[in-house]
Structure formats: structure tokens, C-alpha cells
N, C-alpha and C positions, 0 to 999 in steps of 0.2 A: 947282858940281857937275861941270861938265866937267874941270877943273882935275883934283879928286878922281879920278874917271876917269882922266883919263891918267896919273896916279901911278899909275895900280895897271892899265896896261898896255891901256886902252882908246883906239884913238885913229882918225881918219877918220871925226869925226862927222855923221851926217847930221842934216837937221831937217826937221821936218814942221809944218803950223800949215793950218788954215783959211783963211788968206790965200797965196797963194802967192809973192806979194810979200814979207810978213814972213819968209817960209821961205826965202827965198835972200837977206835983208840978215842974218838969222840964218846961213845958212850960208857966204856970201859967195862963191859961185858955184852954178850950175844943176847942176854934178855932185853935189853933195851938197844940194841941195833936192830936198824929196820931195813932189809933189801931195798934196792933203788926201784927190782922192775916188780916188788911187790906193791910198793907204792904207786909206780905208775898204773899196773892193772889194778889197782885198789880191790886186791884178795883180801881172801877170809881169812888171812893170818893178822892181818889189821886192827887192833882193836878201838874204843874210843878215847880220843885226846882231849885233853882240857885245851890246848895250845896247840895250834899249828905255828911251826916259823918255817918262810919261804925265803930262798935268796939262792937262787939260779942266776947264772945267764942265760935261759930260756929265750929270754927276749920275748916272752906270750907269757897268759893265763897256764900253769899247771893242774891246777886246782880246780876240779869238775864237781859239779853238784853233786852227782856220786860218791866223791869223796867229802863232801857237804856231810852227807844222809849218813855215811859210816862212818864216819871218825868224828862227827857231831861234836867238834870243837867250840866252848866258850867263846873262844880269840882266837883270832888269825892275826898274824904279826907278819907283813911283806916288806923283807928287808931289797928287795928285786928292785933294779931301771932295769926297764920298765918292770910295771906289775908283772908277779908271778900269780895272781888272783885278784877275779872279779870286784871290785870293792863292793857294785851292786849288789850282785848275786850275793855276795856273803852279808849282808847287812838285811836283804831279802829276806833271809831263814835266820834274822834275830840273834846275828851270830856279830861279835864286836869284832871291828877292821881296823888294824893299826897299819897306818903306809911307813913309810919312810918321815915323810912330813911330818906325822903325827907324832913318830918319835924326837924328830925335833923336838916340839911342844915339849914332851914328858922332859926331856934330858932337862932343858931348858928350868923348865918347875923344879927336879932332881937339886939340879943347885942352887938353886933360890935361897937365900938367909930364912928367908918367910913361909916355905914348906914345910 
């Protein structure tokens, strides 16, 4: 998924995880690791993302308007059963919603001859 992204001009990934340890072997330095409860309180250390990717087991919406308004992401990418974000609400504020489904589709085109 990150690859796909940066084809298509997304790059400076950040990561987030519940562990903060996984969050910076995933990001591979503490600039781009992002706390779990700074995300959740959606503080000021936050900055804006071009890309949100969600995939909890939450089993709810994580994803508040709040975090809508601050991190004023192009794309939301919900890899979550169930959603971790609104599909509404984020298509509401003009913002592009990729489910699960929808990556279907894309994979699906991905290896197409005719792509």
C-alpha cells in the first residue's frame, strides 16, 4: 500500500500503532513515529497528512471530525472490519474514502494487462 502511494505522489510517511515501539520500527526514526494517545487526543503535536491509513480492531469509527479538521488528509484508506471511519463524514469534507472494497477494485485494475 505504501509503494501504491508513492506512485501516485504520496510520500513522508508517518506511522502510528498502539505500541510506540512498533511505531518507530515501522517508521524507522521518531520523526515519523506518531504516539497512539497523541492520536487519539488529536494534539498539537499532529501535523497535516496527505493520507490517513486506518486498520484497528476497534471494531467503531476512530476517526472524529476533529481529526478530519487537523490532519486535513486528501485520502483516508480503511483497511478496518468493520470501519475504523465514517465513510460519510469523510467524503462530507471532500476528503477521498478508500474501504476495503474499494481496494479490491484498485488491486483488481493493479493487475489488469490493460492498466
Amino acid at each position: 500500500l505504501a509503494s501504491y502511494l508513492e506512485k501516485r505522489g504520496f510520500h513522508n510517511l508517518h506511522w502510528c500503532n498502539r505500541s510506540y515501539d512498533k511505531a518507530l520500527k515501522l517508521a524507522g526514526d521518531e520523526q515519523r513515529a506518531i504516539r497512539w494517545e497523541s492520536f487519539q487526543q488529536c494534539d498539537s503535536s499532529l501535523k497535516t497528512y496527505s493520507a490517513v491509513i486506518l486498520a484497528t480492531s476497534a471494531g467503531k469509527s476512530i476517526l472524529s471530525e476533529k481529526h478530519l479538521l487537523t490532519l486535513r488528509p486528501r485520502i483516508v484508506v480503511d483497511l478496518a472490519i468493520p470501519a475504523n471511519a465514517n465513510k460519510h463524514e469523510v467524503l462530507s469534507k471532500s476528503i477521498m474514502y478508500l474501504g476495503v472494497e474499494d481496494l479490491q477494485s484498485l488491486l483488481k485494475e493493479e493487475k489488469s494487462p490493460f492498466h
